[in-house]
Structures are given as structure tokens and as C-alpha cells.
TORTIDREN-869022 format. One line per 4 residues: their letters; for each residue x, y, z of N, C-alpha, C, O. Coordinates in steps of 0.05 Angstrom, whole numbers, m for minus. Example, Ala and Ser with C-alpha at 12.3 -4.5 7.8 and 13.67 -1.06 7.14 Angstrom:
% residues 2
as> 264,m114,156,246,m90,156,264,m66,156,285,m66,169 | 257,m45,142,273,m21,143,258,1,157,268,23,161
END
This chain:
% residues 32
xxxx> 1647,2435,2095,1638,2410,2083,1661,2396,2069,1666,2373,2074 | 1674,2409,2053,1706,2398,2040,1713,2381,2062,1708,2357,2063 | 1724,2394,2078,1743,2376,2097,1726,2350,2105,1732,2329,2095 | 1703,2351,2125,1687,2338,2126,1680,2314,2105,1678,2291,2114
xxxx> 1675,2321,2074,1683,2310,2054,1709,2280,2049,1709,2257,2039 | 1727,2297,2064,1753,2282,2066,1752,2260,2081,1759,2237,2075 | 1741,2270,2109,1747,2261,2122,1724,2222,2114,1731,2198,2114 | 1698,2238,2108,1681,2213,2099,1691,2191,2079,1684,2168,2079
xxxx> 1712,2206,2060,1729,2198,2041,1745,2168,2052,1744,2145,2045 | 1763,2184,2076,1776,2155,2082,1768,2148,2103,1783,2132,2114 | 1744,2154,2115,1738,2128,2127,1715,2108,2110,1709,2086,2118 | 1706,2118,2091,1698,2098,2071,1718,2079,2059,1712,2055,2055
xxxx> 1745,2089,2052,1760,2074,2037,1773,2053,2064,1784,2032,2057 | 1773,2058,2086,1784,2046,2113,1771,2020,2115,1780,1997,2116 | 1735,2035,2113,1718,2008,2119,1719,1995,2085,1719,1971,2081 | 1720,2007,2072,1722,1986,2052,1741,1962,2039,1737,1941,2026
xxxx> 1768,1978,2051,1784,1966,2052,1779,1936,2075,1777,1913,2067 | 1777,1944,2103,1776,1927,2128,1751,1908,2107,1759,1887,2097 | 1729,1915,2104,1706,1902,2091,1715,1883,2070,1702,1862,2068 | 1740,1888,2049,1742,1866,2040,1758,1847,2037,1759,1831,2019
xxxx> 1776,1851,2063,1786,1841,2085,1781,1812,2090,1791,1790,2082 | 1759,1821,2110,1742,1809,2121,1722,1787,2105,1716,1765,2114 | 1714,1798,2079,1705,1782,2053,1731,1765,2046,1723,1743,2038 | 1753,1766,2044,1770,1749,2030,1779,1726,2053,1792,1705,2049
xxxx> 1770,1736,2077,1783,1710,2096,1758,1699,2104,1761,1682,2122 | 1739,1703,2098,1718,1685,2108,1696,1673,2083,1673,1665,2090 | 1705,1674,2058,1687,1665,2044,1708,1660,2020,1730,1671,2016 | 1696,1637,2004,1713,1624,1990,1719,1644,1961,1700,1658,1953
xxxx> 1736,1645,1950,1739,1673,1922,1714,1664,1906,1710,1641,1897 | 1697,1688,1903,1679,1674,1875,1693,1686,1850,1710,1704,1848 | 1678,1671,1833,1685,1685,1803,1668,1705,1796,1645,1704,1803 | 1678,1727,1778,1672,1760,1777,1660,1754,1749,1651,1773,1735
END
């Protein structure tokens, strides 16, 4: 499960990364 663990690790941080990506080139910056 560890490794496995890992592995879910970066491909969450992959799509999250690509995901906000994808949010910054298609939608205008909102305010936080």
C-alpha cells in the first residue's frame, strides 16, 4: 500500500498541477 500510496501521490499532484494549468489558460484570474 506505501508504494501504491506514492504512486497515487504524484499522480494527484501531476493532475493537479496539469488541472491548474488548464484553469489559468482558460478562465480569467479570479480574486481569492
Amino acid at each position: 500500500m506505501a508504494s501504491s500510496s506514492k504512486i497515487d501521490d504524484s499522480e494527484i499532484t501531476a493532475t493537479n498541477n496539469l488541472f491548474s494549468a488548464v484553469v489559468t489558460l482558460t478562465s480569467p484570474p479570479l480574486p481569492t
